[in-house]
C-alpha positions in Angstrom: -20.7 53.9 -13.8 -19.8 51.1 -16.1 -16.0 51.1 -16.6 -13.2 49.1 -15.6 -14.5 47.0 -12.2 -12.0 45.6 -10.3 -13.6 43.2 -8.2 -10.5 41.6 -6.3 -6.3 42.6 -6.4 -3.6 40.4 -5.4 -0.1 42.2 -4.9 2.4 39.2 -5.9 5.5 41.3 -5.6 7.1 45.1 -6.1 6.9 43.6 -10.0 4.4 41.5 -10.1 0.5 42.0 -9.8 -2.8 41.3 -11.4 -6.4 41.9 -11.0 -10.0 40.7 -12.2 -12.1 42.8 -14.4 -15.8 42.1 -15.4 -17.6 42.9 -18.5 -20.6 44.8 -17.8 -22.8 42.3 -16.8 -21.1 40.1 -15.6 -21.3 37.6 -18.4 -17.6 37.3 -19.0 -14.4 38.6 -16.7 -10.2 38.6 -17.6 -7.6 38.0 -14.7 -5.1 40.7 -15.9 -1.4 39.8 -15.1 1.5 42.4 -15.1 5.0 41.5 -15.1 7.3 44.8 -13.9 10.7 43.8 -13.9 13.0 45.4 -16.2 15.1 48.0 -14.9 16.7 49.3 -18.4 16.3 49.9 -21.9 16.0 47.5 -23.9 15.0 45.3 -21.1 11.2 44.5 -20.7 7.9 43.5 -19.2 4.8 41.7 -19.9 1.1 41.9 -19.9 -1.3 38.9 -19.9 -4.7 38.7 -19.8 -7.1 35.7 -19.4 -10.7 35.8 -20.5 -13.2 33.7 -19.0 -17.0 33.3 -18.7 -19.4 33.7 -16.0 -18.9 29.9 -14.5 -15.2 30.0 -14.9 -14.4 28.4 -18.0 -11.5 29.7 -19.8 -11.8 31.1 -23.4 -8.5 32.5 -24.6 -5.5 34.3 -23.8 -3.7 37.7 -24.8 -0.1 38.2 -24.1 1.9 41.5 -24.9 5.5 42.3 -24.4 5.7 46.0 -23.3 9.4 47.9 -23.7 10.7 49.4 -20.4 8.7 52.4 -19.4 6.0 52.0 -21.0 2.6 52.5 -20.1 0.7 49.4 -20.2 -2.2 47.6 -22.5 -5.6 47.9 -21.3 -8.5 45.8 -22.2 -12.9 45.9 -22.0 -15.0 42.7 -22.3 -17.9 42.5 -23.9 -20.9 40.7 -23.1 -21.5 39.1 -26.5 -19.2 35.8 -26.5 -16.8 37.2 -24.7 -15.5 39.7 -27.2 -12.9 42.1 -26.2 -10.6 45.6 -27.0 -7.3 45.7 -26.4 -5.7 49.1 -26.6 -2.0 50.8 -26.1 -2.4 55.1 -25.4 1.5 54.8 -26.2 1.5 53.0 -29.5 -1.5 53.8 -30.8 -3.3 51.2 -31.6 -6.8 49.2 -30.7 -7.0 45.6 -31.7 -10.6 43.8 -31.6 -11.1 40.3 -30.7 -13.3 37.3 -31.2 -14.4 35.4 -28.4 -11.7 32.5 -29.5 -8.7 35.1 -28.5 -8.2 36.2 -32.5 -7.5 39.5 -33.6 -10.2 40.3 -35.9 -9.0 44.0 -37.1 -6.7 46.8 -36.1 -7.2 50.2 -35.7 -5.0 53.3 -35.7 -6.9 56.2 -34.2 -3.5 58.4 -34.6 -2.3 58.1 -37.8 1.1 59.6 -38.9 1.8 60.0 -35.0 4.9 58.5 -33.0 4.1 57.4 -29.6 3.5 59.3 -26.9 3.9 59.3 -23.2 1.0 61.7 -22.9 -2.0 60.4 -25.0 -5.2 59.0 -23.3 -7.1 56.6 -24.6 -10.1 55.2 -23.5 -12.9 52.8 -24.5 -16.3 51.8 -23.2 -18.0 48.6 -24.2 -22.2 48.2 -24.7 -23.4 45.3 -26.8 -21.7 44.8 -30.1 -20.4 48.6 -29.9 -17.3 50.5 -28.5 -16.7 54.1 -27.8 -13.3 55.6 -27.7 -12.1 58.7 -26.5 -9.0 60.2 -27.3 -6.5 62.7 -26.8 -3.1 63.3 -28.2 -0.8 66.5 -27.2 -0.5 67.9 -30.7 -4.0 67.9 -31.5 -6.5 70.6 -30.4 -9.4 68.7 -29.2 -9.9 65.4 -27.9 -12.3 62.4 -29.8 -15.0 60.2 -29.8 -15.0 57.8 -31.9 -18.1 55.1 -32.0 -17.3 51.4 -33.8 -18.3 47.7 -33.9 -16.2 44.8 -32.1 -14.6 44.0 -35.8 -13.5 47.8 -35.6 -15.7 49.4 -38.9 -16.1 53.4 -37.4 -19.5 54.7 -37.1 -18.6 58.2 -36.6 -15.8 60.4 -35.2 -16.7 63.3 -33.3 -14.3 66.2 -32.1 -15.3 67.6 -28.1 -14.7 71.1 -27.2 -11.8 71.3 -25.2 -8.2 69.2 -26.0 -7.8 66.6 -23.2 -9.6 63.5 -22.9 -11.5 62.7 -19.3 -14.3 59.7 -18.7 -16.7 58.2 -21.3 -19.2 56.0 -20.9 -21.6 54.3 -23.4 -25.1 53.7 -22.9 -26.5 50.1 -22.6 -28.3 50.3 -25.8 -25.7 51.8 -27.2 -27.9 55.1 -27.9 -26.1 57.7 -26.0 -22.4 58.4 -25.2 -21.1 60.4 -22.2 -17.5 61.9 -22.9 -15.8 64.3 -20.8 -12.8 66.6 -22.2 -11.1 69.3 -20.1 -8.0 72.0 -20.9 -5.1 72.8 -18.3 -3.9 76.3 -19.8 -4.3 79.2 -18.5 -7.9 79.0 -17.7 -8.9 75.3 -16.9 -12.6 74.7 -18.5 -14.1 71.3 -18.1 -17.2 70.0 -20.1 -19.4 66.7 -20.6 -20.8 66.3 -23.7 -23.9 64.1 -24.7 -24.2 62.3 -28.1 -26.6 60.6 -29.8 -26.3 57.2 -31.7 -25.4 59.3 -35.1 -22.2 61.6 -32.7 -25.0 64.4 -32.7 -24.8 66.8 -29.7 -27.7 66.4 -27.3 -26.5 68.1 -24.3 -23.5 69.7 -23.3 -23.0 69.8 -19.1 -20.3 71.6 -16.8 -18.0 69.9 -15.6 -16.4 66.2 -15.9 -17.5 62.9 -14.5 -15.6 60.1 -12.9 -18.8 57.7 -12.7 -22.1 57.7 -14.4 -25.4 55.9 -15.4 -28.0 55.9 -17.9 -31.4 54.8 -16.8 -33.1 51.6 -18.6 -35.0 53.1 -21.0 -32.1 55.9 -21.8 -34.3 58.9 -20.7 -31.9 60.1 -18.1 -28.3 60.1 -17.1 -26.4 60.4 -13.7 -22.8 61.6 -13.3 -20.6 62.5 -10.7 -18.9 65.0 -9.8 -16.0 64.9 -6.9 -18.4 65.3 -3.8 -21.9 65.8 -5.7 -24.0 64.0 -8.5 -26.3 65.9 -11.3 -29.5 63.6 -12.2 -30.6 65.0 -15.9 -33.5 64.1 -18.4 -32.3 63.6 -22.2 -35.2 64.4 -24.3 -36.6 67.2 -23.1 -35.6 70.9 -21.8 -36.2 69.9 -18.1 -33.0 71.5 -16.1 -30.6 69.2 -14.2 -30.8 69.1 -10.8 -27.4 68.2 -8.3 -27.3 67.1 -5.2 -23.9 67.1 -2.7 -22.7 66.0 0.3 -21.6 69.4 1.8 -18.2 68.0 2.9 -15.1 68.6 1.1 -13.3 65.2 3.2 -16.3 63.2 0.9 -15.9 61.8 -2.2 -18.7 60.2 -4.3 -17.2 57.1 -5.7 -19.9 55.2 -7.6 -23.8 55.6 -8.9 -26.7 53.6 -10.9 -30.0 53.5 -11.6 -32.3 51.3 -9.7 -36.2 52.1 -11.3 -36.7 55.5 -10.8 -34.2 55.9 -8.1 -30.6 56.7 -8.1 -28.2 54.6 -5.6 -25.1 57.3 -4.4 -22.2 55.7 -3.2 -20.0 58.8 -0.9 -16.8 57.7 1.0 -14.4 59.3 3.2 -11.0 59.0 2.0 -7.6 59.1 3.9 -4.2 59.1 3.1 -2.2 57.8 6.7 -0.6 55.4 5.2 0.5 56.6 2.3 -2.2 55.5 0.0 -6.1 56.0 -0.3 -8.0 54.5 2.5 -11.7 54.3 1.7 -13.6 54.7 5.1 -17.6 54.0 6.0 -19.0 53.8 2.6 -22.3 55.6 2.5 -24.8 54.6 0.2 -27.6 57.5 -0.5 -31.0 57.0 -2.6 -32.4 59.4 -4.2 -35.7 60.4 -5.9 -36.1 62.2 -9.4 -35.6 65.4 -7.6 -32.1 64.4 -6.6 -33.8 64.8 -2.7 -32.6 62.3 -0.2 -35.0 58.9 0.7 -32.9 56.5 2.5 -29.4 56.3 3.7 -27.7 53.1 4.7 -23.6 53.0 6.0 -21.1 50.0 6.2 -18.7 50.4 8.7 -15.7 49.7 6.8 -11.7 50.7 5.7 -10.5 48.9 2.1 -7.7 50.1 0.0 -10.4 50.1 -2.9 -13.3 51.7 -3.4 -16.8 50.2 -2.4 -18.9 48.8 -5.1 -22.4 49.3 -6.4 -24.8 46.7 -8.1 -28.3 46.7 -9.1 -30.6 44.3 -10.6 -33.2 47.0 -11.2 -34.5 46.5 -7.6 -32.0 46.2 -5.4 -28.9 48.6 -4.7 -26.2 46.3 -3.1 -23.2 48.5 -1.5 -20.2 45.9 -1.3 -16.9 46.6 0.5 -14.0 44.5 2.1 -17.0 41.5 2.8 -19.6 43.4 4.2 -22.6 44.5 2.3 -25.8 46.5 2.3 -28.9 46.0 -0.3 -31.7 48.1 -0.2 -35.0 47.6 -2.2 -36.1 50.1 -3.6 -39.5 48.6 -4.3 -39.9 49.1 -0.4 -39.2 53.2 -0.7 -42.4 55.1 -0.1 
């Protein structure tokens, strides 16, 4: 899927950490930096990140002071110049920036409404368009909202159920894949397709963690915990799933390469206390979701393997070792 990629993680200190995160192709990446050392009220923390482009030249900086116990700013790149969204689920707000670090607009999905420990907000970048999805406790249905980088709204679409998931928007910004869930006393999950316009196309079982939309936008791949579903977007053709068949698997990436689908599926561990990705696995499959080609690094990391394709070649990355397979050689 394209989301948040961290491609490397330094632990500094119990308070201080930061990470790299690429924009979707690449073009442009942010070294995030996270003071955590206030202890009390009113004492309090800080949040930097650094924008540069592909070759390493820097472009601008952000810098946000967070109170104690707060959640954190996040932040998506886009491709075009180096544009980028910086967003607060506490406070509310999304600011939208030029590529020279200036904030071009503000918005304030939640208007009226304090902050809030428990909102989610989430944003995928495409192009010159971002999707948000949204959830707030007091409202009945979580959001999609669709806008440019200077933050004019397209649309804004209520889900089904109240609590915001994944979302994903497509490359050409034609499609966008949200997920929205509810915890009471029946728990119903749902993924929901929509067109450019916010127009239902499809509505799926079940949320997604990662997922894909091939290059011309006819199909879409999603995961679920331990399987994937593979589904057209025009036309009335069922989806079709395929799984690992073990519960101790977990399917933690997937793209498009041509007409196949690359499947990343790791075991995961917890001996020491945290996740401990073992022997990534990376799985091909057809149109049918049926199996062509396996391929396995033999490999622990504390993150989870990643996935890359330049339309031919799936390359499975994790802790310096790497796979690629060609898919042009498949029979």
């Amino acid at each position: 899927m394209f989301r948040t990629i961290l491609t490397s993680a330094l632990v500094l200190s119990l308070s201080c950490f930061s990470w790299t995160q690429s924009s979707r192709s690449g073009n442009y990446y942010a070294e995030v930096e996270i003071e955590a050392k206030a202890k009390r009220w009113p004492e309090g923390n800080s949040w930097k990140a650094t924008v540069y482009d592909q070759v390493g030249t820097m472009q601008y900086k952000i810098s946000k002071e967070v109170p104690f116990d707060v959640q954190y700013p996040a932040i998506q790149i886009s491709d075009v110049g180096g544009r980028s969204v910086v967003y607060s689920p506490f406070e509310g707000w999304i600011e939208f920036y030029n590529g020279k670090g200036d904030v071009v607009s503000t918005v304030l999905p939640f208007v009226g409404e304090k902050p809030e420990y428990e909102r989610i907000l989430k944003c995928s970048i495409a192009g010159e368009r971002a999707a948000f999805l949204i959830s707030e406790p007091s409202a009945p249905r979580a959001r999609v909202l669709l806008t440019d980088l200077e933050g004019n709204q397209f649309w804004d679409v209520s889900l089904d159920l109240k609590i915001a998931a994944e979302i994903l928007l497509s490359a050409n910004s034609g499609y966008v894949l949200a997920g929205s869930y509810t915890s009471d006393d029946r728990i119903e999950r749902s993924t929901t397709l929509l067109d450019k316009d916010g127009k239902m196309q499809k509505m799926f079982h079940g949320i997604f963690r990662y997922a894909d939309f091939d290059e011309e936008e006819n199909r879409v791949v999603f995961t679920e915990r331990n399987a994937v579903v593979l589904a057209s977007i025009d036309d009335g053709e069922p989806s079709v799933r395929w799984s690992s068949n073990s519960r101790e698997e977990v399917v933690t990436g997937v793209r498009f390469a041509g007409c196949y689908v690359g499947v990343v599926v790791e075991k995961v561990s917890l001996e020491t206390g945290k996740p401990l990705y073992n022997n990534p696995l990376l799985v091909v499959l057809n149109e049918k979701a049926e199996v062509l080609l396996r391929k396995q690094l033999v490999q622990v990391s504390e993150h989870p393997a990643t996935l890359r394709t330049d339309g031919e070649i799936l390359t499975l990355s994790s802790g310096g070792s790497q796979v690629r397979v060609d898919v042009r050689e498949i029979e």
